[in-house]
Every structure is written in structure tokens, then in C-alpha cells.
LUMKEKE-525329 format. One record per residue (C-alpha): residue in three letters; y, x, z. Coordinates in steps of 0.2 Angstrom, whole numbers, plus 5000, padded with zeros to 4 digits. Layout:
<kekols>
ALAYXZ
...
</kekols>
This chain:
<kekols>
UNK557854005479
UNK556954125490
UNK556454285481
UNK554854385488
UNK555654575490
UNK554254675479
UNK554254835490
UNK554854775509
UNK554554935517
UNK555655045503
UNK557054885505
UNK557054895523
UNK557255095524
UNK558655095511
UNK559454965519
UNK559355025539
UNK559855215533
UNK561355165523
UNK560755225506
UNK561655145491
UNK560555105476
UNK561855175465
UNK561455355476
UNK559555335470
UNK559655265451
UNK560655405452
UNK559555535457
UNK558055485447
UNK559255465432
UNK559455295429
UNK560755145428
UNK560755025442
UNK559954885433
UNK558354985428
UNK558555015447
UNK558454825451
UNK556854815440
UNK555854935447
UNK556354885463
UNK555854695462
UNK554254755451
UNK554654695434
UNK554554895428
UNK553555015437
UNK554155175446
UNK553455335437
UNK552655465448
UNK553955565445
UNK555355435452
UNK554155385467
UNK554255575473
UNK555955605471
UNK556755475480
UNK555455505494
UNK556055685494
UNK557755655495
UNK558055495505
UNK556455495515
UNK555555665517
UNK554855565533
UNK554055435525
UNK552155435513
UNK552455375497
UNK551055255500
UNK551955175516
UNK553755185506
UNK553055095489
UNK551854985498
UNK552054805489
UNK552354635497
UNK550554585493
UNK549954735500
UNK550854705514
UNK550154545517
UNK548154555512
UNK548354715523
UNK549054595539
UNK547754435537
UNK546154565536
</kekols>
């Protein structure tokens, strides 16, 4: 079964910088499984969330780049 990643850009990061998910459910005060959600979109990230983990994983990054969707993504590429 291929899965679509919800938020590509914010997978990728975590991923190429060696960040656990554990480090950032963590830091935004949550289990690893709410984690998972809000990652693959079933839950959505609070503003509050969305800042922190952009603060202190990727202060180089826009919020908007980081938590750009999969179907952002992609209507974004065929224009």
C-alpha cells in the first residue's frame, strides 16, 4: 500500500536533519501517536504547535513552506 506523506516538505526536513519525532511530540507536549496523526492529517496541528516546532527544529524555514500539504504541493507544480 502506498501511503501519500500529508506534509512532504516538514517529512523531508525532519528526516535529512536527523530529528526524532519523539524530540518534537515532545516539545509541543504530546505522545507520539498524536504526533503520527497530525503529521499524516487525520488531526490538525494548532497554531501554537505549528510555531513551536518551526522555532526550535527549523528557525530557517516559513511555516507555510514547512506545513505545505501534499495537495498543495501538487496543485502548486501542475499550474
Amino acid at each position: 500500500m502506498n501511503k501519500k506523506v500529508y506534509y512532504p516538505n516538514l517529512e523531508r526536513e525532519i528526516a535529512g536533519r536527523g530529528i526524532k519525532k519523539k524530540a518534537i511530540a515532545e516539545n509541543i507536549n504530546v505522545c507520539t501517536k498524536t504526533l503520527r496523526n497530525k503529521m499524516s492529517g487525520k488531526v490538525p496541528f494548532t497554531w501554537p504547535e505549528v510555531s513551536k516546532i518551526r522555532c526550535c527544529f527549523f528557525p530557517d524555514m516559513t511555516p507555510d513552506t514547512l506545513f505545505k500539504t501534499h495537495d498543495e504541493i501538487y496543485h502548486q507544480s501542475a499550474r
